[in-house]
C-alpha positions as CSV (number, residue, x, y, z in Angstrom):
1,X,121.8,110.9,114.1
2,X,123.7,112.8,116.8
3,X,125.5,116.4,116.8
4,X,127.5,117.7,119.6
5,X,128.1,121.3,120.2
6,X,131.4,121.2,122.1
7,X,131.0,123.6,125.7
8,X,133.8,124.8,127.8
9,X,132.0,125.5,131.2
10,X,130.5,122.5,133.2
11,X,127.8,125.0,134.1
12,X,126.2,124.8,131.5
13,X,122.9,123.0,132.3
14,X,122.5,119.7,131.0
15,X,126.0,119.7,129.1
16,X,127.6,115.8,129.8
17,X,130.8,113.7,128.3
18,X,130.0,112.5,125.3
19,X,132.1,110.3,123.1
20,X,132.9,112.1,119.4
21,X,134.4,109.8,116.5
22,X,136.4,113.0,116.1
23,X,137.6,114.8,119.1
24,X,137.0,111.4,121.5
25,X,135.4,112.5,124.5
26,X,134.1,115.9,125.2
27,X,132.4,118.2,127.1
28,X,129.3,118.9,125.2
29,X,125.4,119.3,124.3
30,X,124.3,116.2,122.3
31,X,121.2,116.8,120.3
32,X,119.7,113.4,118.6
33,X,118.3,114.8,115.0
34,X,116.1,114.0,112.0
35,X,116.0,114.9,109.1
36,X,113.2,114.9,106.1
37,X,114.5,114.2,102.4
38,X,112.0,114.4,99.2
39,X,113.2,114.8,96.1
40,X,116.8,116.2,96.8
41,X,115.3,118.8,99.8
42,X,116.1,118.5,103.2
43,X,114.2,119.9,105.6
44,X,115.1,119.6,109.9
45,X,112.0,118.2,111.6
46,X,113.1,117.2,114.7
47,X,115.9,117.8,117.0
48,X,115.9,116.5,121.1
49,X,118.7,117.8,123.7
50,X,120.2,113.9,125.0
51,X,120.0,115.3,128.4
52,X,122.6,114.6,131.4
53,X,121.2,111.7,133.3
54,X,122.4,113.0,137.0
55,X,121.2,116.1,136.3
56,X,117.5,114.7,135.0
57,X,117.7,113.1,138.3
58,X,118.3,116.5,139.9
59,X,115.6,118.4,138.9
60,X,113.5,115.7,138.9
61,X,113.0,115.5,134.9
62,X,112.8,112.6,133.2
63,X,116.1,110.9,131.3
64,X,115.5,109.3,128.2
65,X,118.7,107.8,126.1
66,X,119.6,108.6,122.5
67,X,117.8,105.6,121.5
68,X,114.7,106.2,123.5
69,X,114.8,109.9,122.1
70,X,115.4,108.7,118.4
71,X,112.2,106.4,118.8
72,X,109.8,109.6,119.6
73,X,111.1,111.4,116.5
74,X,110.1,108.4,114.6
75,X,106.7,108.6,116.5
76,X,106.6,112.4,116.0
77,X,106.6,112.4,112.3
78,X,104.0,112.6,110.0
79,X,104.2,110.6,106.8
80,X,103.6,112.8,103.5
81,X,104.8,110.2,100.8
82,X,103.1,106.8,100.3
83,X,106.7,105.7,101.3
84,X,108.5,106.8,104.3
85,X,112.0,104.9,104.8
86,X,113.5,105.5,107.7
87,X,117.5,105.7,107.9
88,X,119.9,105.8,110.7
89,X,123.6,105.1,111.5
90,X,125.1,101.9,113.8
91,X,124.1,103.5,117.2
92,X,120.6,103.4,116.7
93,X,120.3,100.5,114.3
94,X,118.5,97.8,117.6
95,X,115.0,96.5,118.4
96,X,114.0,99.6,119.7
97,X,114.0,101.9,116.4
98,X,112.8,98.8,114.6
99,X,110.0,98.2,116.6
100,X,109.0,102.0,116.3
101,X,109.1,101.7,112.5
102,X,106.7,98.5,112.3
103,X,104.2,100.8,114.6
104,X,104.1,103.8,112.2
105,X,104.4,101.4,108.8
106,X,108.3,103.2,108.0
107,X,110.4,100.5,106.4
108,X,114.0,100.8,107.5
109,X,117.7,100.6,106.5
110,X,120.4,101.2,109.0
111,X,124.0,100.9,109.3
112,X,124.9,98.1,111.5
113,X,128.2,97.0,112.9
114,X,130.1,94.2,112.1
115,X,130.2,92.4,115.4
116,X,126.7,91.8,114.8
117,X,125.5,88.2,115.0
118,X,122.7,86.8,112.1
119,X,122.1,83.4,111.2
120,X,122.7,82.5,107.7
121,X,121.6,78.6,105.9
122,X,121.4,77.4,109.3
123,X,124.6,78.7,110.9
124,X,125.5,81.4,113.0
125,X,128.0,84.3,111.8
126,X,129.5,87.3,112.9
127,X,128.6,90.3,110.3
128,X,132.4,90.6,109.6
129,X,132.6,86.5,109.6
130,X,129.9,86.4,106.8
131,X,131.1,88.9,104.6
132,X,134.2,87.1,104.4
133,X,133.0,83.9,103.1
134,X,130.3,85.7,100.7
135,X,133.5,87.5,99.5
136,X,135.6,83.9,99.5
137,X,132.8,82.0,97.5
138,X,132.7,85.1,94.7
139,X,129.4,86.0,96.0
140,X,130.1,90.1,95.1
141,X,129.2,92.0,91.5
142,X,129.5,95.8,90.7
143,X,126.9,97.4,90.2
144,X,126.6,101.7,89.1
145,X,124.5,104.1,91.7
146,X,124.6,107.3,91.1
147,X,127.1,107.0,88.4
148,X,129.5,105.4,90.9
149,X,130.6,101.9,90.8
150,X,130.0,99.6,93.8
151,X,131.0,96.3,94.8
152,X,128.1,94.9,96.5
153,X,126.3,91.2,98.0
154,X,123.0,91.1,99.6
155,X,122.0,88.4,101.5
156,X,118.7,87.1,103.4
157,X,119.8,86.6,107.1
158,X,117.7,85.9,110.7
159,X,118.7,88.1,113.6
160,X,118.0,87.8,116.5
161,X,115.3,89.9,118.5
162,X,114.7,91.8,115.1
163,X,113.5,88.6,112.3
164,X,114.2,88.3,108.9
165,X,115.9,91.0,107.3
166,X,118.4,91.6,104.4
167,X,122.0,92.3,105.1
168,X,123.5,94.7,102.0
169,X,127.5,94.8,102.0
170,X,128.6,97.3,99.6
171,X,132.0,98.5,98.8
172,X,133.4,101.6,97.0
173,X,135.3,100.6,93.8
174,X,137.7,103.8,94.3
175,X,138.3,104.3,97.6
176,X,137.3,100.2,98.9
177,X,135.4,101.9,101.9
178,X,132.9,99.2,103.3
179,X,129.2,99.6,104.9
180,X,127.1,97.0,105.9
181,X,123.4,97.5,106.0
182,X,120.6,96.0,107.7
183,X,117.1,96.6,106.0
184,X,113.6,95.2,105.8
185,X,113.2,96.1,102.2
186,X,113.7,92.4,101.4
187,X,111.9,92.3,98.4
188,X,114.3,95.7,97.0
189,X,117.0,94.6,94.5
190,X,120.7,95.8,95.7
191,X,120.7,98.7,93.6
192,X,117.5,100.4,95.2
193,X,118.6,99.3,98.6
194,X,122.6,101.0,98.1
195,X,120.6,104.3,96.6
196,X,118.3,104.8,99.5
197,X,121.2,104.3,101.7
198,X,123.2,107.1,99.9
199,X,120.6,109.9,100.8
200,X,121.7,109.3,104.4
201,X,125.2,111.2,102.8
202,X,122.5,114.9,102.3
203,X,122.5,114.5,106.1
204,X,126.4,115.2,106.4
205,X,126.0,117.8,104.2
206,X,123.1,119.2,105.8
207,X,124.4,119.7,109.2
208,X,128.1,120.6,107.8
209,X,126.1,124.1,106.6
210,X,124.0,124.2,109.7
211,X,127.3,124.6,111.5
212,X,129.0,127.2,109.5
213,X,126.0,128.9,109.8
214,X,126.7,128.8,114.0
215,X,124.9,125.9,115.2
216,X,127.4,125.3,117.9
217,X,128.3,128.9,118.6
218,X,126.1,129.7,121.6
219,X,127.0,130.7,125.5
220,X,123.5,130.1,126.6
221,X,123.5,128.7,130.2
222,X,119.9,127.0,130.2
223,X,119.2,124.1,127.9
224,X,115.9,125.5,126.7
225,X,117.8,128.8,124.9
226,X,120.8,126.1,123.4
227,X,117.3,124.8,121.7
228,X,115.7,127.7,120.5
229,X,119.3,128.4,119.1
230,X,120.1,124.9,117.3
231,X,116.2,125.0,116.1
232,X,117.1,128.6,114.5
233,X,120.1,128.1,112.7
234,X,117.9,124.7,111.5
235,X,115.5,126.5,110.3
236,X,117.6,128.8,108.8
237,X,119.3,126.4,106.9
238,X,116.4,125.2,105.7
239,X,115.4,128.2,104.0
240,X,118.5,128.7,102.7
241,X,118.7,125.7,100.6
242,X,114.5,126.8,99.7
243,X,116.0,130.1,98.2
244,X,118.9,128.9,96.1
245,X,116.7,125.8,94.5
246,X,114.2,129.0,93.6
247,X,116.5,131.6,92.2
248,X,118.1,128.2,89.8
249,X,113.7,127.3,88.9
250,X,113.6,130.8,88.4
251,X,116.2,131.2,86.1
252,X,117.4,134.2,88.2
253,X,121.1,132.6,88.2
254,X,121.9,130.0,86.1
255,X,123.4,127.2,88.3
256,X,122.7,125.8,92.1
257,X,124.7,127.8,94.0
258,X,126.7,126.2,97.2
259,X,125.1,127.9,100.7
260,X,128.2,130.2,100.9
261,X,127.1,131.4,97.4
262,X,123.6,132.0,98.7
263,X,124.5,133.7,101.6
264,X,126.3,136.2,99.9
265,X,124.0,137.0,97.0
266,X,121.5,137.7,100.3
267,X,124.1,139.8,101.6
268,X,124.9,142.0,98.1
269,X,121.0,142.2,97.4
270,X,120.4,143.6,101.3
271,X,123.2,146.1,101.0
272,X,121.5,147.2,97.7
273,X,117.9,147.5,99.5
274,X,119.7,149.9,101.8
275,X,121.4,152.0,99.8
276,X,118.2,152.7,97.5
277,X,116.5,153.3,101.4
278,X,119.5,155.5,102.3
279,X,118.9,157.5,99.0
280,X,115.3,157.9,99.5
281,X,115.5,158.7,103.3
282,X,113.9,162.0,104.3
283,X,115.9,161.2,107.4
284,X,119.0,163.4,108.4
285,X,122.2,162.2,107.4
286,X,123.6,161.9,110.8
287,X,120.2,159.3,112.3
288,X,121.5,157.7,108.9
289,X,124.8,157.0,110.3
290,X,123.2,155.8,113.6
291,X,121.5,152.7,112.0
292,X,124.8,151.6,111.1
293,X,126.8,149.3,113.0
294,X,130.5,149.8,112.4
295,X,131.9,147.6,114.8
């Protein structure tokens, strides 16, 4: 998926307009992530700066586009489950990622808009078309993931430049939000196919701490140190969510804590490691002082 890290100064090297579902268009760095789930953990394990194409052309570097650049972290990873599914929103859901997923052996579910065009029994549909006769002939049935009720049809379609695939339309009984998804998990009942597409949600939440923890807050002029940065506060993250899933295994608090939590039961236990340092200091108490920062 894509993060931006809004910027305020067109100096910034490599910084471009980029369009956010949120803000519209920006200024900004756009970084084209993935991330590894197993078992409930997230871990970052890639993360490319989308790089202004004018200025690529400047200095002579090569431009690749989001898609191009999602289709090298897909070539990048390195499979550790007998399994690897790969997930992505609407953007990058085209022949491209696809093909890059038959290379490695990844199967696939993605998002997929609904202006797509498939061919279903023989005739051709919009995405949007076909869900509205699937839900005309009483084609949908509800169906529990995660202890939450769905309304959901799956369908075998053809589409064009990508084959046979399965088209999943499912529905949220409380709040009727809609996805459609394309997959090649054809042979995956509706149930499996809706649960694999809700661990795409871990990624929200994933980057949501990533950014309370300062992923956007740089100044850095050069694109190189706004990477170093946004692989830090990754990796920080990371560990984050290592620690609080050991201190719960380890019975040392009885509950997951939320990464707010975590960060300040770090914070009390570090002030307690210095105070028993300040108390066993052979230091004078003035050069005691000094180490503190009381700004």
């Amino acid at each position: 998926m894509t993060k931006q890290c809004r910027k305020y100064g067109d100096q910034t090297e490599m910084v471009c307009y980029n369009h956010s579902s949120t803000m519209g268009t920006v200024l900004s760095h756009d970084y084209v992530t993935s991330l590894y789930f197993n078992n409930g953990t997230a871990v970052s394990e890639g993360l490319k700066l989308y790089e202004n194409e004018r200025k690529c052309k400047e200095k002579g570097v090569e431009f690749k586009t989001r898609v191009q650049l999602a289709c090298d972290l897909i070539k990048e990873h390195v499979s550790r489950a007998k399994q690897t599914i790969c997930e992505w929103d609407s953007w990058f859901m085209c022949q491209d990622t696809v093909d890059q997923c038959l290379a490695k052996g990844n199967n696939w579910i993605g998002e997929i808009k609904s202006n797509r065009i498939v061919f279903y029994e023989g005739n051709r549909y919009r995405l949007d078309e076909l869900s509205d006769r699937l839900r005309s002939e009483g084609c949908f049935s509800d169906i529990v993931v995660n202890c939450e009720l769905f309304q959901t049809c799956k369908v075998d379609v053809f589409m064009p430049k990508i084959g046979d695939v399965s088209i999943v339309v499912n529905v949220r009984a409380l709040t009727k939000d809609t996805h459609l998804l394309c997959t090649d998990l054809v042979d995956c009942s509706v149930e499996e196919i809706v649960g694999h597409a809700l661990v795409r949600h871990g990624i929200e939440d994933f980057y949501k701490q990533a950014k309370a923890l300062g992923f956007s807050e740089y100044r850095f002029r050069a694109s190189e140190a706004a990477l170093i940065h946004a692989h830090l506060v990754s990796l920080a993250c990371t560990l984050l969510d290592v620690l609080r899933r050991r201190l719960l295994r380890y019975s040392i608090v009885g509950y997951l804590m939320s990464f707010e939590a975590t960060v300040e039961w770090i914070r009390k236990k570090a002030m307690h490691l210095f105070m028993h340092a300040v108390r066993n200091s052979s230091q004078p108490f003035r050069s005691i002082l000094r180490m503190i920062d009381t700004k």
